[in-house]
C-alpha positions in Angstrom: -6.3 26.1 5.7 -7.9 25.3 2.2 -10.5 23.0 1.7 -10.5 20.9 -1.2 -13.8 18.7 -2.3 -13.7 15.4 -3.7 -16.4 13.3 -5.1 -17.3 10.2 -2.6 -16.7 7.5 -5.7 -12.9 9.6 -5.9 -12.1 9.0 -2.5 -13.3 5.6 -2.2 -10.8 4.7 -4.9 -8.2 6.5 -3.9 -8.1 4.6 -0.4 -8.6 1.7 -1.7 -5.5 2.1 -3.9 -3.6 3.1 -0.5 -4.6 -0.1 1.0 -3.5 -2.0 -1.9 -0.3 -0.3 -1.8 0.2 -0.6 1.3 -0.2 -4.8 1.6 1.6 -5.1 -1.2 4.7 -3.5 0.2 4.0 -5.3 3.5 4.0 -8.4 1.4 7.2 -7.6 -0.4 8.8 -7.4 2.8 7.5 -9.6 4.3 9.0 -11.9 2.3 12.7 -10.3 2.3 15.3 -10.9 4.7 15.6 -8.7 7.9 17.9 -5.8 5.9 16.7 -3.9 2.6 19.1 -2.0 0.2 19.0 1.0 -0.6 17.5 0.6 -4.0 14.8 -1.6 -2.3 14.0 1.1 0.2 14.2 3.8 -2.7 11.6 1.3 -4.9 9.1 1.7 -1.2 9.4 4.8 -0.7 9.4 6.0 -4.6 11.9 8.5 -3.4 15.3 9.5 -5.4 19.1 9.0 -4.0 19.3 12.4 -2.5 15.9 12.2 -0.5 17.0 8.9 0.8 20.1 10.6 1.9 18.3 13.5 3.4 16.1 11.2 5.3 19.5 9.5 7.1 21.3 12.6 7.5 18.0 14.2 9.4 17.5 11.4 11.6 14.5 10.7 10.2 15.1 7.2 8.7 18.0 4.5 10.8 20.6 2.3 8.6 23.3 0.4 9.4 27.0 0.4 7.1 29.2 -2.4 6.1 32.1 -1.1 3.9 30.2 1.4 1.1 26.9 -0.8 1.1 23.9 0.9 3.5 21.1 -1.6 4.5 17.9 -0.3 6.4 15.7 -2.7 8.8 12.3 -3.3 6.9 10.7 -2.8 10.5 12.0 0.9 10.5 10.9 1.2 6.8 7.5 0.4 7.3 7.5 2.0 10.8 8.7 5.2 8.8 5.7 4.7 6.1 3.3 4.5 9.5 4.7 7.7 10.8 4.6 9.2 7.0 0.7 8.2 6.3 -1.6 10.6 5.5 -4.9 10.1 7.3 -7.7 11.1 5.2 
C-alpha cells in the first residue's frame, strides 16, 4: 500500500469540491424527469461512450431500451455514484 501526504488546506479543498459536485449533480437531477440519456449520464459521470457501454455490458450500471435510444433511472445513476465514491 503507498501512502501519499497531503497538506490539510489541500484536502479541505478538495472535499469541499466533492461536495459541491456532488449537490450540484443531485440538483441537476433532481430537476430531470425520472429517465436520463445517455449523453446526460455520460455528462455525470465524465465518462466516454465505450466506458458507458462497459459499465451496462458488466452489470455494473441498469438501462432500459426503446428502439436504438437507452435511458438510465437517475436513482441508479446516483446510486452508482454512491457505490463509486471514494471515502477519504
Amino acid at each position: 500500500m503507498e501512502y501519499v501526504m497531503v497538506k490539510a488546506e489541500d484536502l479541505k479543498q478538495l472535499l469541499d469540491d466533492v461536495k459541491y459536485l456532488r449537490q450540484a449533480v443531485e440538483k441537476v437531477l433532481s430537476d430531470k424527469d425520472e429517465w436520463l440519456s445517455t449523453e446526460e449520464v455520460q455528462g455525470f459521470l465524465n465518462c466516454s461512450t465505450k466506458t458507458l457501454y462497459n459499465y451496462r455490458k458488466n452489470g455494473e450500471l441498469s438501462y432500459r431500451q426503446r428502439g436504438r435510444k437507452i435511458w438510465y433511472s437517475k436513482k441508479e445513476v446516483l446510486d452508482f455514484l454512491d457505490q463509486h465514491h471514494v471515502r477519504v
